[in-house]
C-alpha positions as CSV (number, residue, x, y, z in Angstrom):
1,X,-68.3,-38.8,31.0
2,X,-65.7,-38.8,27.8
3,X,-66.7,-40.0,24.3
4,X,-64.1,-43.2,25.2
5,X,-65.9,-44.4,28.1
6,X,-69.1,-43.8,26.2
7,X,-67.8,-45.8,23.2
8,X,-66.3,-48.4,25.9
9,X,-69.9,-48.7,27.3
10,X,-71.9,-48.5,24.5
11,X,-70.3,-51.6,22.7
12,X,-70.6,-53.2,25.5
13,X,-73.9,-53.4,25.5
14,X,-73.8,-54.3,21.9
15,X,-71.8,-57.1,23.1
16,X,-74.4,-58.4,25.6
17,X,-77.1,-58.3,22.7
18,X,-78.7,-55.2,24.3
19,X,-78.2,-52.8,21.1
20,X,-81.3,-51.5,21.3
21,X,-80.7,-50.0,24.7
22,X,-77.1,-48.6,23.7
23,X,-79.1,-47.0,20.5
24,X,-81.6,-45.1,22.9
25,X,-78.9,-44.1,25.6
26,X,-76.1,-43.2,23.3
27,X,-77.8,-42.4,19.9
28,X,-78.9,-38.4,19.9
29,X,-82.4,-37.2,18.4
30,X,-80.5,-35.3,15.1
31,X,-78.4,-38.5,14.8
32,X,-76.7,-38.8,11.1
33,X,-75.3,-42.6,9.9
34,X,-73.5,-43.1,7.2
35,X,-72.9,-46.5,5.9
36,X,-70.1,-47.5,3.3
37,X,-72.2,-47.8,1.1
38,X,-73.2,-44.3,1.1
39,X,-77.0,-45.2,2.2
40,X,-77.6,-42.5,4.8
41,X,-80.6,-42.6,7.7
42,X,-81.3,-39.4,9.8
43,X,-83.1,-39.3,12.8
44,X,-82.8,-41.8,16.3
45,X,-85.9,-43.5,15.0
46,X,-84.5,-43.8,11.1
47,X,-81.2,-45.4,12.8
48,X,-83.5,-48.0,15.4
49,X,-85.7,-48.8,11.9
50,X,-82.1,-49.7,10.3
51,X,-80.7,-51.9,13.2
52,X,-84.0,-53.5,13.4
53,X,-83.9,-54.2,9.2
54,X,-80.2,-55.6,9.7
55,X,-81.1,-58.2,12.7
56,X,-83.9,-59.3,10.7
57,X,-81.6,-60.2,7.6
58,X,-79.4,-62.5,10.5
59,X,-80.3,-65.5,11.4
60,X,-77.4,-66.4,13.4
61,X,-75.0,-64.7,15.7
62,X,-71.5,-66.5,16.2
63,X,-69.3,-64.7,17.7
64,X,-68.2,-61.1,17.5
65,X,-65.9,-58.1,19.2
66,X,-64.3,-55.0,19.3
67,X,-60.2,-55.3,18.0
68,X,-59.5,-51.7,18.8
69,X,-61.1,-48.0,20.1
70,X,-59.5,-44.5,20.4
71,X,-60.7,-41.3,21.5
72,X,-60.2,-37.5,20.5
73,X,-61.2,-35.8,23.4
74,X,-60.5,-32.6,22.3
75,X,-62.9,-32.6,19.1
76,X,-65.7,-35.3,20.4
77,X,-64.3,-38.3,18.1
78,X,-64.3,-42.0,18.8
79,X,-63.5,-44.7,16.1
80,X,-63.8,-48.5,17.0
81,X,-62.7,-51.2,14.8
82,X,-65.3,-54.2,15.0
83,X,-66.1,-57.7,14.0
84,X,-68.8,-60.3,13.8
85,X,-69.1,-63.3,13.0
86,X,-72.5,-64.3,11.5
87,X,-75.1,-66.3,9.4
88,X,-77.6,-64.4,7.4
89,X,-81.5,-65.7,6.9
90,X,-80.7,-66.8,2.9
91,X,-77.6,-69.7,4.8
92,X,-74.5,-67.6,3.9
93,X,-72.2,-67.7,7.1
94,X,-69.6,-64.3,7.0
95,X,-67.1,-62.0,9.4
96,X,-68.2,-58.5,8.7
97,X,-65.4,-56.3,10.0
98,X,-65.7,-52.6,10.1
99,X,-64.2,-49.2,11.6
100,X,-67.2,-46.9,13.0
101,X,-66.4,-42.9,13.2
102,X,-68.4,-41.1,15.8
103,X,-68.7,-37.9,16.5
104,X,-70.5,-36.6,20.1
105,X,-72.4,-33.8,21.0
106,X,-73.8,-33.9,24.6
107,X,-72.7,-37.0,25.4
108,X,-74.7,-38.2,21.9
109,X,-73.7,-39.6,18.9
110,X,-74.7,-36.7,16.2
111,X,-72.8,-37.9,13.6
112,X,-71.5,-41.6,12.4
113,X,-69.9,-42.9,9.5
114,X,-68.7,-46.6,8.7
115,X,-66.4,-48.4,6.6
116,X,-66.2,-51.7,5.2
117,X,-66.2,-53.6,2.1
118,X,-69.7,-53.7,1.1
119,X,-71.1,-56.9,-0.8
């Protein structure tokens, strides 16, 4: 399958609220995310430990979606530009937008790196 359906299918999922399954069927083992703030996790079970820490700082989900997503085929590269719409647990409603960089290996997300202004 190409990285673009894989990116297609994977924030679908995420769309659904099923993140958790797109984490263990798109996320590889050696996985490397990079947030803009330069925090860094290694590892599939590092990246599941920082999803779950970021849905426990939300305590409402609005609305959310994906504006755009391309594909390199040629060198393994997807990039999505994303949006959501939330309220966090201490009442402070916000839309978090964001570009994700992925780069595959085996059909797996080794390597990801985001971008957005951090608070």
């Amino acid at each position: 399958m190409s990285c673009r359906k894989n990116i297609e299918e994977m924030y679908a999922l995420i769309g659904q609220g099923k993140s958790m399954e797109a984490l263990e069927k798109f996320y590889h083992e050696d996985v490397k995310v990079v947030e803009a703030t330069g925090e860094c996790r290694e590892g599939k079970a590092a990246q599941k430990a920082g999803i779950e820490q970021w849905y426990s700082m939300v305590k409402e989900r609005h609305d959310g979606g994906v504006a755009s997503i391309t594909a390199d085929e040629d060198n393994n590269v997807t990039m999505v530009e994303s949006w959501v719409d939330i309220t966090m647990q201490n009442g402070m409603r916000m839309k978090m937008e964001e570009v994700g960089v992925q780069r595959w290996k085996d059909g797996k997300i080794i390597h990801e790196r985001f971008y957005y202004n951090a608070p």
